[in-house]
N, C-alpha and C positions, 0 to 999 in steps of 0.2 A: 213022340209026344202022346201022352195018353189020351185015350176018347175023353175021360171028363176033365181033365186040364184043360181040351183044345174047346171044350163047350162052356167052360166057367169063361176063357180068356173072349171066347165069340160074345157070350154075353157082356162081358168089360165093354168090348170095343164097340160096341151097337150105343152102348151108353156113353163112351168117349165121344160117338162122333156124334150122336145127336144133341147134346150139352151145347147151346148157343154157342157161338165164340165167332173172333175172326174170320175161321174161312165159313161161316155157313152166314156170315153178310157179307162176305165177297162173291159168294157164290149165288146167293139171291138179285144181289147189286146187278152180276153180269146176268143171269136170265132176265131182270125188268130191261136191263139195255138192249138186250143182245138176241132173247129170245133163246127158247132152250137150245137149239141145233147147235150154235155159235157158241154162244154163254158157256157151255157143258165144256168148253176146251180150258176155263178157270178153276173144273174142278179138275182136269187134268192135270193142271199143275199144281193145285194141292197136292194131288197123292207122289206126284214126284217128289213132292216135297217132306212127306210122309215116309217114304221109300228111304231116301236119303238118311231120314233123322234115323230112322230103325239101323239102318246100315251104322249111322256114328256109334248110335249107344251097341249096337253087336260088338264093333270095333273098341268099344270102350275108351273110347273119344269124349264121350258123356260126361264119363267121371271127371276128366279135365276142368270142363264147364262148371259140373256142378261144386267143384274145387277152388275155382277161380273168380274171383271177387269181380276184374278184370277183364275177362272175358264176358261173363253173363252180365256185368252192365254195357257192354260195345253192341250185344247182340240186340240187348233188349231195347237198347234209345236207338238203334238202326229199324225196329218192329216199330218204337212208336212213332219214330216219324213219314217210314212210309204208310203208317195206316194216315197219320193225319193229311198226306199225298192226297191217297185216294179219298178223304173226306173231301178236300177241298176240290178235287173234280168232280165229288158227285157232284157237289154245292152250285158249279158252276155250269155242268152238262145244260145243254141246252134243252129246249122243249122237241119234240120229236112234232113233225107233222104227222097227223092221223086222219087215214083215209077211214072209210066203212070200218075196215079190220086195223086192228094196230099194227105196225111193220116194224118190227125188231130193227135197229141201225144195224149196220155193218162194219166188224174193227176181225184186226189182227188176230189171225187162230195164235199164233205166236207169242203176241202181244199178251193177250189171253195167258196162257200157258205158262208167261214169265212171271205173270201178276200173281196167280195161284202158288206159285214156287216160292217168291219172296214172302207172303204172307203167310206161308207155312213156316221158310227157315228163320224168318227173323222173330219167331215166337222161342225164347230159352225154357219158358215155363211147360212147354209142350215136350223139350226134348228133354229137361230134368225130371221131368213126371214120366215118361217113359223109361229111363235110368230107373226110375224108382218105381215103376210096377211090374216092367216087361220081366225082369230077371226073377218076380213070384214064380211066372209059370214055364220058368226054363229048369230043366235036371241036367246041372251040371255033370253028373256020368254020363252023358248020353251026347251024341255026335252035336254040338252046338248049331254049326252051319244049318243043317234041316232042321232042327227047331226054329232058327229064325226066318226060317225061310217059310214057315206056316205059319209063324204071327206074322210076318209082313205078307200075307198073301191075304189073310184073313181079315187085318184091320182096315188094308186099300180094298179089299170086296165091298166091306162095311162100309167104308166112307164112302168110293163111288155111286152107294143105292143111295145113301143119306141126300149126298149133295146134290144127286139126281134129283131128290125129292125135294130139296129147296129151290133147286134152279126152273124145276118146273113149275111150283108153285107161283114163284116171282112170274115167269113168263105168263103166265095164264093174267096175271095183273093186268100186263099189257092190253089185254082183248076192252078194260074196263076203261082205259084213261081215254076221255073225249077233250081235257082241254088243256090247255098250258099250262095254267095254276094249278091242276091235280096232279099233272107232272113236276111242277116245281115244287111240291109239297112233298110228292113221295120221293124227287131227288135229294130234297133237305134229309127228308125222315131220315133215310139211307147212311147222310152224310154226318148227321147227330147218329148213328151206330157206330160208326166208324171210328167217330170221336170219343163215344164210351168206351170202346175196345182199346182205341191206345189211350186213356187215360185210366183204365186198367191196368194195363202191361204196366204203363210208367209207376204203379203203384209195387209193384212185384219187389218183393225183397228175397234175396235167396233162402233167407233164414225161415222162412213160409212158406217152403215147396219141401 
């Protein structure tokens, strides 16, 4: 891959991941819960998630999707209902007891890692928009395999500084909540994002990607 292909495409993806979306309020979600240490294992399953999608559309699995009437509506009412899931756990997350310092709860690195993974696969408009920009900066003359192998290296660098920087941002929140109702406010806030994200998705028609 040429030096300014691989710096137009680094550009792309700095601006792919910082574009509000699902995983950067699941990712903020998990550091107000979680605290960055913990939280940061939700952005790790985004980019597995990320990894994966790149691997379809390399495989050209994409095209299917983006082919299939069928397919991209299973995916996409599978996205919006587990986003409206996590809505309604923010909704109900209880109040945290806070000492001096705020104390991040404690949940599943796993747990964690699954939540970021689904939130990644069950978005179709992510992996048709990838079908549809990824293959600008690929030169079909040229060995495929290592080209994909440097936009997926490059877009998960990108996303894990991004999400890093939402997940800390949330966490630092924590230091500020002294009472139950400012946690119950910002657990709604949370859970009204979650709810615009899948009533987004559910708006997605293929004919508009």
């Amino acid at each position: 891959m040429a030096w300014h292909t691989w710096l137009a495409f680094l550009a792309a993806s700095w601006v792919i991941s910082l574009s509000p979306g699902a995983g950067a309020i699941a990712s903020m979600s998990s550091g107000l819960r979680y605290g960055f240490a913990r939280g940061y294992w939700n952005a790790a399953g985004l980019q597995v998630g990320l990894a994966l999608q790149i691997a379809v559309v390399a495989a050209g699995v994409g095209a299917i999707l983006a082919a299939s009437a069928t397919a991209f509506t299973l995916i996409k009412w599978f996205g919006v209902f587990y986003l409206l899931y996590l809505a309604v756990r923010q909704w109900r997350a209880a109040p945290m007891q806070l000492q001096e310092q705020a104390q991040p709860q404690t949940g599943s690195r796993l747990g964690l890692v699954v939540r970021g993974l689904l939130v990644n696969l069950s978005n179709p408009k992510a992996l048709v928009f990838m079908l549809a920009v990824l293959p600008q900066f690929i030169d079909p003359k040229a060995p495929l395999l290592a080209q994909y192998l440097i936009i997926g290296t490059t877009m998960v660098s990108v996303d894990m500084i991004v999400m890093a920087g939402y997940t800390g941002l949330a966490s630092r929140v924590l230091r500020l909540l002294r009472s139950p109702q400012q946690q119950r406010r910002l657990n709604r806030t949370f859970a009204g994002l979650f709810v615009g994200a899948a009533t987004f998705l559910a708006s997605l028609r293929r004919a508009t990607l």
